[in-house]
N, C-alpha and C positions, 0 to 999 in steps of 0.2 A: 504494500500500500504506500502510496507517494503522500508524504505532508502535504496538506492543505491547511492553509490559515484563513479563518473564516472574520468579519467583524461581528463582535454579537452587540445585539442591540440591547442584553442584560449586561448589565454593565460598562457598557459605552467602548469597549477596548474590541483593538485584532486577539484574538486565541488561535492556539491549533485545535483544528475539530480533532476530538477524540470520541466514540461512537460509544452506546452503551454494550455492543455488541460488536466484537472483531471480524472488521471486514463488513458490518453489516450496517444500512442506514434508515432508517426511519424517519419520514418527510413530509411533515402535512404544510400544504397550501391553502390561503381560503381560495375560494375559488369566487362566479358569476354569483349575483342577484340576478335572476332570469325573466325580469318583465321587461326586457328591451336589448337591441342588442347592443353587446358589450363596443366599444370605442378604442380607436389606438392607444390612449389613454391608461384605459383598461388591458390593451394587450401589453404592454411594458413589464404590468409585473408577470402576469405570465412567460414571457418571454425570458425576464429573468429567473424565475424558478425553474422553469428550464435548460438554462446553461446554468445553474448551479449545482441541475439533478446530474447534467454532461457531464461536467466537472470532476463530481465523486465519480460517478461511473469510470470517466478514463484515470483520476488516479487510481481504480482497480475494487471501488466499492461494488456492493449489489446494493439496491437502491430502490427501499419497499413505498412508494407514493403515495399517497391520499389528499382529496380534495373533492370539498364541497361541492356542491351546485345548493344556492340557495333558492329556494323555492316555495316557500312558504318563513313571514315571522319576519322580514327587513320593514320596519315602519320607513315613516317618509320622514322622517325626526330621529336624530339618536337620543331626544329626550324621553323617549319609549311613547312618543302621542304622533297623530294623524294615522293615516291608513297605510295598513299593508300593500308595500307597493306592488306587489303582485298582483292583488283586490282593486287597487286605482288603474293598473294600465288594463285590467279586465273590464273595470267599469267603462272608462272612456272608450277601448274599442268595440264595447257589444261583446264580448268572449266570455265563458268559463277564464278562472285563474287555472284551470290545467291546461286548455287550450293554448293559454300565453306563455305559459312556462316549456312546454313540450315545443313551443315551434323556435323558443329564442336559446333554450339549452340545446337542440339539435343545429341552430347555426351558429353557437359556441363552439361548438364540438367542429364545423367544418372551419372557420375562423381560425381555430389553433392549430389545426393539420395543414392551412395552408400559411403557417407561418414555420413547419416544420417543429413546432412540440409535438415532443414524446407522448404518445398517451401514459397516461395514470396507470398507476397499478389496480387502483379504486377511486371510483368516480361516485362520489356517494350521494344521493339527493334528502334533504330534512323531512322532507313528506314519506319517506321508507323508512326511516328511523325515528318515529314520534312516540314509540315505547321506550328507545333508548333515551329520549332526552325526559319525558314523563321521568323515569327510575333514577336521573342524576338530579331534578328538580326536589322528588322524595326524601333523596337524601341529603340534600342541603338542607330543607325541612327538621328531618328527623334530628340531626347537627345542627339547630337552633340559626341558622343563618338566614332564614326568609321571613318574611311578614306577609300577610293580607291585607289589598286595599278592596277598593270595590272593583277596580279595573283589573284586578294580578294578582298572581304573588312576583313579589319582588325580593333581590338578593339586598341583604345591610352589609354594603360596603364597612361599615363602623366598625362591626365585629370580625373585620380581615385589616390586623394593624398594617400590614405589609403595602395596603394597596397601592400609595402613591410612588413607590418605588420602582416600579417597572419605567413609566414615562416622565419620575421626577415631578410629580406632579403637585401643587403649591392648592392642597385639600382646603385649609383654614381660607386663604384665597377665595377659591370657588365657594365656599359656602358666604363667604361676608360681601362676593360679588355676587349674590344672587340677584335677579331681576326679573325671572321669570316666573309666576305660580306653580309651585311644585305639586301643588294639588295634594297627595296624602302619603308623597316620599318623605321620608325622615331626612336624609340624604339627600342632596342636590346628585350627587353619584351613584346613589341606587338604582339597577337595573332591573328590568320587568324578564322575570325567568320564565311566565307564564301570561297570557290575557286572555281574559273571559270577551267571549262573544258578548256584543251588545244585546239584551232584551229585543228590542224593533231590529234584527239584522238577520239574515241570515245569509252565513258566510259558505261559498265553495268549497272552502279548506277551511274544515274546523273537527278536531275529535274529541270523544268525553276524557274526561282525565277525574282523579279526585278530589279537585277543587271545583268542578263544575265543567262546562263545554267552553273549547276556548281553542289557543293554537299558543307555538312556543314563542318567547323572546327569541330575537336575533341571534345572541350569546352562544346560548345553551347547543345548539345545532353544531358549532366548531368544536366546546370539549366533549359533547358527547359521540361523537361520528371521530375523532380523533382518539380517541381514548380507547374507542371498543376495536378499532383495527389496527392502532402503534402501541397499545398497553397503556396505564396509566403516566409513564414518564420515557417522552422518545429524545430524540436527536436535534431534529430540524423543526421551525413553524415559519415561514413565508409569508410575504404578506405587501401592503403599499403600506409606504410612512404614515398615511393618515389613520393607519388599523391603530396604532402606539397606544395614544391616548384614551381610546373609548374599547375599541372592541376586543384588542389583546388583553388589554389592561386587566377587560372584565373576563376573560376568557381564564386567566390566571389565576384573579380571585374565586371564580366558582368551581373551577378544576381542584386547587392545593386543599381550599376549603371542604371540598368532597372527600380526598381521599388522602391529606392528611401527608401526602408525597410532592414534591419539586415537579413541574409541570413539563416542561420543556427545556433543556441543555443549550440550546445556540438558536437564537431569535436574529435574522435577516430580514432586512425593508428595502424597497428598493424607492427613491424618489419619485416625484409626479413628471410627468411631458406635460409641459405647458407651452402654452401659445407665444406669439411674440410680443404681446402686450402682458405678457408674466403670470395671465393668467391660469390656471389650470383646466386643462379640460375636465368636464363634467355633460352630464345629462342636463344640470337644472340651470346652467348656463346657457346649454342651448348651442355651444360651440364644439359638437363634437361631429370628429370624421373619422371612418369607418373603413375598413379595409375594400370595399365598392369605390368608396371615395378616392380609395389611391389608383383603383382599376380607372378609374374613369379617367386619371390622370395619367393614363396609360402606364404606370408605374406596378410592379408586382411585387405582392406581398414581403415576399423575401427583401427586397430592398428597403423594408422597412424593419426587417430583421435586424437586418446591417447596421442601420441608424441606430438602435436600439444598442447593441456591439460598442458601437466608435464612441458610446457615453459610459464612463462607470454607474453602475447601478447606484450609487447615495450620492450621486449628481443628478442635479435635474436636467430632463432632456429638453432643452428646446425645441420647437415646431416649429417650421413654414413653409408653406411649397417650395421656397428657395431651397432651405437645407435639405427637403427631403428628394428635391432634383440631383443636389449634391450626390447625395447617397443613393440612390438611383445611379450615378456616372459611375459611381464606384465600384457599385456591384454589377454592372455591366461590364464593367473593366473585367472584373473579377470572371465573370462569367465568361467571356470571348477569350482570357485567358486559358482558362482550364478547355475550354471548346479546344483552343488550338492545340493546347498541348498536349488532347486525349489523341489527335490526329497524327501526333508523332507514335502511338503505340510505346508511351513507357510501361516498363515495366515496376510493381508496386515492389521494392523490396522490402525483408523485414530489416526492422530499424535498427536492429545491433550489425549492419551490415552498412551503416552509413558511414562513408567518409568524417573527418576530425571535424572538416569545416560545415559539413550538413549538422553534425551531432553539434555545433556551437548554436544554430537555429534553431535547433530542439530543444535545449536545455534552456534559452531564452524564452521561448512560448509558455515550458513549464513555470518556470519563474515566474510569469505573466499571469496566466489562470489559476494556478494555485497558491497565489499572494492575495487573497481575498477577491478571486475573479477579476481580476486585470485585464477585461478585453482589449480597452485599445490599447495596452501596451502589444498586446498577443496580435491583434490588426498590424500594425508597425511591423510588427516580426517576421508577418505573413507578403507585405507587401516587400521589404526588403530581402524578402529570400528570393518574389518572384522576380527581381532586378536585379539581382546577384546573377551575374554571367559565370560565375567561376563552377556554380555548380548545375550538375549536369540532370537532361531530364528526371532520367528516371529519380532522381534523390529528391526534386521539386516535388513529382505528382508524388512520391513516397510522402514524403514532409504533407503538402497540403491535404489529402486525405486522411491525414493523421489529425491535423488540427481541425477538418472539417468536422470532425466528430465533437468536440466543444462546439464549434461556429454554426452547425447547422442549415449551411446555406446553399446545399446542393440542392436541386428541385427534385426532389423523389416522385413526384406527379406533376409532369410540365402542364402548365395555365395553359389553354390556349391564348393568343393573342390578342390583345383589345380593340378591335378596330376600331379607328374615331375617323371622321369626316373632316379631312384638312380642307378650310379656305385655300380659293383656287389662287388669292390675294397673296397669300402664304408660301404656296408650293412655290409662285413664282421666284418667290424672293429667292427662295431656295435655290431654284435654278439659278437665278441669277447668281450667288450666291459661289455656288460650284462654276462656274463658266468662269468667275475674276478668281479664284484660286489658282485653275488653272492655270489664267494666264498671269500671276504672280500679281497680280492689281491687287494688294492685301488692304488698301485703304478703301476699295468699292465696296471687297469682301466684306471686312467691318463694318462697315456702312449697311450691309444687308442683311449681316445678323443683326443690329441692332433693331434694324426695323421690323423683320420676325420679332423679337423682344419685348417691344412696343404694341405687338400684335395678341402679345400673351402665350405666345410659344417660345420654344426652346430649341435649338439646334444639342443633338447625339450623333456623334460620329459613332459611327459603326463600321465591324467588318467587312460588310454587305454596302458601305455607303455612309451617306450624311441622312439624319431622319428630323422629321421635327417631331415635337410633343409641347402638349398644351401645359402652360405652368402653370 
């Protein structure tokens, strides 16, 4: 097994991962709320728990995954009030909440296969497991840690001295900043483990339980579906920075609380993709786009991969069709690369057979990925071996298949192509374009790309030619 050093987000530091189990890894992810579908936003941290599941895999782990599909129990509030957003995007489109849930986790599921995630080892949805979280609710119960309101039971953070330690979090604060009606929480930080269906409602998703008819908090759905298939205390929990403060936090208070053991060993976040105006993508902003969105920009999935790559993950990624044109050139690059150099017929050999100066590019990449997933250093690494002349085919395509296996960026099911309707306004330029290259006029040329530019397209040189694409 190759060291890897991971950052845990329990206690603020780099560690080396060391596993509860030799050689073995236990990994829960949260996974989709499934009343809509997910956003590039949204696929960033998938994406990273993905090259971090890679990762262990190539330093030589097995690598047991789990993750939610949230599908019943996400209110529109983390204050535990408004509706089940499952229940609201039903009501608005005329649908059952199974309806909405079954059609937005199945283009989840195509979403992350065309960005090259691994599938899951277990893919667990809240609505199959409302026994297991019922029986972890009981026994917070029975453990004196819950109360009844009229809407719940909820957990009393109070009686888990630990809480504010996870996200550091300034408790006496939050309570002398209240502003909001807490309605019949003791706690401004009390979470709803359970709620009762309204009298005047009746809801899609709702089962009896022994406080009455109702469906689960948010919460409870993470440590119960975690717990019954990585044991009571695993390795890995994944997540977006913003899980920290509210839903880790609580996830940790109702787990340790339950069963009296250490929850989770090594806690990773990866930052938000925001806009260029700073802002983050989100649903309730209204600014989000979508892996369609990038087809239409004739751009594929993978190259959003890539972007995803060239940022450390506890860096935030910035967005714009600029940069993600960039990253689009790049992973063409990448791509017409490996095209050409599959047409030489190298051959793959095994890596204790590489030359001194190949094994210096090797030992670089690992240094890269396994220092707390360091992809673009490992990018860097990748691009300098493929402009290194000194070494020879077959040691490149050896080397870059090697590291594709973290990078994930070979198309294992080619997209077919997006065909868009170029202005005939466009093409010309284009031509025109190509005719002053020719004939070395590099001031017209520029001149012509600019006005494509201007036009809202982009010039891609290619193997095949010069192309334009919309930006």
């Amino acid at each position: 097994m190759e060291r890897v050093v991971l950052f845990n987000t329990m206690g603020r530091r780099l560690q080396d991962f060391k596993p509860i189990k030799e050689g073995e890894v236990g990994m829960y992810s949260c996974g989709p709320t499934v009343y809509g579908r997910a956003h590039i936003g949204n696929m960033r941290a998938y994406v990273f728990a993905d090259t971090l599941k890679r990762v262990l895999l190539y330093a030589g782990y097995n690598v047991k995954h789990v993750m939610n599909i949230t599908d019943v129990g996400h209110l529109t509030s983390d204050a535990d009030d408004g509706e089940d957003k499952l229940a609201k995007a039903a009501r608005e489109n005329h649908e059952t909440a199974w309806e909405i849930s079954k059609r937005w986790a199945e283009q989840f599921s195509k979403d992350t296969a065309s960005l090259n995630v691994l599938p899951v080892s277990i893919a667990c949805k809240a609505t199959e497991h409302i026994a297991d979280q019922i029986a972890l609710v009981k026994t917070l119960e029975e453990k004196g840690y819950t109360y009844r309101t009229s809407d719940g039971i909820y957990f009393d953070t109070a009686k888990f001295p630990q809480y504010a330690d996870f996200a550091h979090l300034d408790i006496e604060g939050l309570q002398a900043g209240i502003r909001v009606d807490m309605s019949e929480k003791r706690n401004k930080t009390d979470f709803a483990l359970w709620k009762f269906s309204k009298p005047t409602e009746k809801r899609d998703m709702e089962w009896d339980s022994p406080w009455g008819v109702g469906f689960p908090g948010w919460h409870i759905e993470c440590s119960a579906m975690s717990m019954k298939y990585l044991g009571k205390t695993f390795d890995i929990h994944t997540g977006g920075i913003d899980h920290v403060t509210i839903h880790h936090t609580n996830e940790i208070a109702q787990s340790e609380c339950a069963t009296g053991q250490r929850f989770v060993n090594y806690w990773l976040h990866c930052e938000f993709l925001t806009m260029s105006n700073q802002e983050k993508m989100s649903k309730s902003l209204g600014n989000v786009v979508n892996l369609d969105t990038l087809r239409e920009y004739g751009i594929k999935p993978l190259a959003f991969r890539y972007l995803c790559l060239n940022a450390h993950y506890r860096k935030q990624l910035l967005y714009s069709k600029e940069i993600l044109m960039g990253a689009n050139n790049a992973y063409n690059k990448w791509c017409n690369f490996m095209e050409n150099l599959k047409k030489e017929n190298p051959k793959q050999l095994p890596l204790n057979e590489l030359s001194t100066e190949a094994v210096k590019y090797l030992e670089e990449f690992k240094q890269g990925v396994f220092n707390n997933l360091n992809t673009p250093q490992a990018l860097a690494t990748m691009w300098n071996l493929i402009h290194d002349k000194n070494i020879n085919n077959d040691e490149k395509y050896t080397l870059l298949m090697d590291f594709d296996k973290v990078f994930g960026l070979t198309e294992v099911n080619a997209e077919p192509e997006v065909q868009m309707e170029i202005p005939a306004e466009v093409l010309d330029l284009l031509d025109q374009r190509n005719r002053f290259r020719a004939e070395k006029n590099w001031a017209q040329a520029d001149a012509a790309r600019d006005a494509i530019k201007n036009l809202g397209y982009v010039i891609i040189d290619t193997k095949e030619g010069a192309k334009v694409q919309k930006i």
